[in-house]
Phi, psi and omega in degrees: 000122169270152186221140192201085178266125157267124168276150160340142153098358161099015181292123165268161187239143168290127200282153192226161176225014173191140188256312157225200164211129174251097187313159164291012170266012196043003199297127157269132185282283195256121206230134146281143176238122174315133155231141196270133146294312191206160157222103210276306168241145169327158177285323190304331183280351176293305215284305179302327171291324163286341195289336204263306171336291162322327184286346186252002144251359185265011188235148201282329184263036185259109164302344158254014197303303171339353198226349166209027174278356170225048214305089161359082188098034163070353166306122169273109177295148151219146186189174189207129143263166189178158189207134176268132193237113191240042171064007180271290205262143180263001167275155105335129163280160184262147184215117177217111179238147196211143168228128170251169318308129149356286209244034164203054186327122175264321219193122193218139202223097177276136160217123198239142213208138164250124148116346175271358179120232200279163225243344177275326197296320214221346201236321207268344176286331163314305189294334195242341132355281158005266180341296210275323168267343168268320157005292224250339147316301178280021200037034196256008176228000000 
């Protein structure tokens, strides 16, 4: 399992490829225990990033609220949509990257569509899909 997490205050963590080693007795032998790699922003600018994400899918003039306005099993989404265009093509690819729940992160989710247009239409109903089924994994929805 790779695993790579921001904790509050915007701390990256070091991504890992194996969570544990187990015996064939299921006993766990070995456990990774999270490290902080870097702390790439402040908390305060974390604090901003979650607060302005949550705002684009909780707020009705939010590009993605459509996709989390009546949110559902209390989960709070934060996400950005977007869309790139790289002059070759007349669709713009869609781009939506997002993490749930908001104000305790499980889970961060990029999706990037070449070609379908705008990035709340065609990338963020995927990405929150996702979201909603590894939740739900985690009993958390």
């Amino acid at each position: 399992m790779f695993s790579a997490t921001v904790a509050d205050g915007g701390t990256l963590m070091k991504p890992y490829l194996i969570q544990q080693v187990t015996s064939s007795g299921l006993a766990v032998v070995a456990q990774t225990e999270p490290q902080q790699l870097s702390q790439p922003i402040s908390t305060t600018v974390a604090g901003y990033e979650k607060q302005t994400m949550s705002a684009v899918m909780q707020q009705p003039e939010g590009t993605g609220y459509a996709f989390n306005q009546n949110n559902e099993d209390g989960i709070i989404i934060a996400g950005k949509t977007g869309t790139a265009q790289d002059g070759l093509s007349s669709q713009p690819d869609a781009v939506f990257t997002a993490f749930a729940p908001a104000d305790n992160p499980r889970i961060a989710v990029g999706v990037v569509i070449e070609g379908p247009g705008y990035g709340a239409a065609a990338a963020a109903p995927i990405a929150v899909s996702v979201i909603r089924a590894y939740l739900a994994t985690l009993g958390i929805t």
